[in-house]
C-alpha positions as CSV (number, residue, x, y, z in Angstrom):
1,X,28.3,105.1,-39.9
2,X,31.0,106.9,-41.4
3,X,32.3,106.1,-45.1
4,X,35.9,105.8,-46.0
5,X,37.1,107.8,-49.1
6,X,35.5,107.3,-52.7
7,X,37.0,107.8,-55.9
8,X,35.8,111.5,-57.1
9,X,35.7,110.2,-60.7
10,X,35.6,106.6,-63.0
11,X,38.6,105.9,-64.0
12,X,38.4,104.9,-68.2
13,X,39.7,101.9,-69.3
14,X,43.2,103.1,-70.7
15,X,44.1,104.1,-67.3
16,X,43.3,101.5,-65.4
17,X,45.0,99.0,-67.8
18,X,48.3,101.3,-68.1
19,X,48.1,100.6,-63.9
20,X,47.8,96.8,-64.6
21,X,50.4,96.8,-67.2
22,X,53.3,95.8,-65.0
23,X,51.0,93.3,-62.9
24,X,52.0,90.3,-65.0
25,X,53.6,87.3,-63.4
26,X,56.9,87.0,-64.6
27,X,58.5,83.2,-65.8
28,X,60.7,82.2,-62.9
29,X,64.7,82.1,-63.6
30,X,66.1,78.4,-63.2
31,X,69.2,77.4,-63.3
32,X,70.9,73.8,-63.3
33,X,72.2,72.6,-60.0
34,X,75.7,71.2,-59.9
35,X,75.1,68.2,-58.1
36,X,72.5,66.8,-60.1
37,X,72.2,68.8,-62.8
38,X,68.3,69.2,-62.2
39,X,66.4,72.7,-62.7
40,X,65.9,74.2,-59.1
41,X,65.6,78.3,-58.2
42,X,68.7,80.4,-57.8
43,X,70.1,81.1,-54.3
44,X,68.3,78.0,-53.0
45,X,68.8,74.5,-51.8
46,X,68.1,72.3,-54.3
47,X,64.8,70.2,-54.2
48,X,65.8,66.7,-55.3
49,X,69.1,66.5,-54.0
50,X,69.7,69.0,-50.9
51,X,72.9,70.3,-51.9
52,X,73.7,74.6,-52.4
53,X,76.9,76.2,-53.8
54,X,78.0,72.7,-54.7
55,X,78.0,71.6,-51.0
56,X,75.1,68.8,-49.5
57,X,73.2,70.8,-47.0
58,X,70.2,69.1,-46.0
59,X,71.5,65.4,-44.6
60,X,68.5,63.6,-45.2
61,X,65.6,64.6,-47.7
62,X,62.9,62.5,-46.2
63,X,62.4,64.0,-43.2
64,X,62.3,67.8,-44.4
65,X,58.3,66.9,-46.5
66,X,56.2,69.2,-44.6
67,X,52.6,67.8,-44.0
């Protein structure tokens, strides 16, 4: 059995968290949508009412719920 490459050394503590440092989840940007005026992402079709760029684009809602 043949091993894969170690590390040569430990790394300390300051090092690995200066790795980590820009890990972090960010807060998501939201914006208001102009139909409804709800929060929803940027660049997307709106959750509650379907609509994008001020135009309806998904016709009926119900029928897009994935299982």
């Amino acid at each position: 059995m043949v091993m894969g490459p170690q590390p040569k050394r430990k790394l300390s503590k300051g090092r690995r968290d200066r790795r980590r440092a820009h890990d972090a989840i960010g807060i998501p940007h939201l914006v208001n949508c102009q139909q409804c005026g709800k929060k929803s992402l940027p660049h997307r079709v709106c959750p509650s009412c379907g609509s994008y760029g001020g135009r309806l684009q998904v016709l009926d809602m119900d029928n897009t719920a994935t299982a």
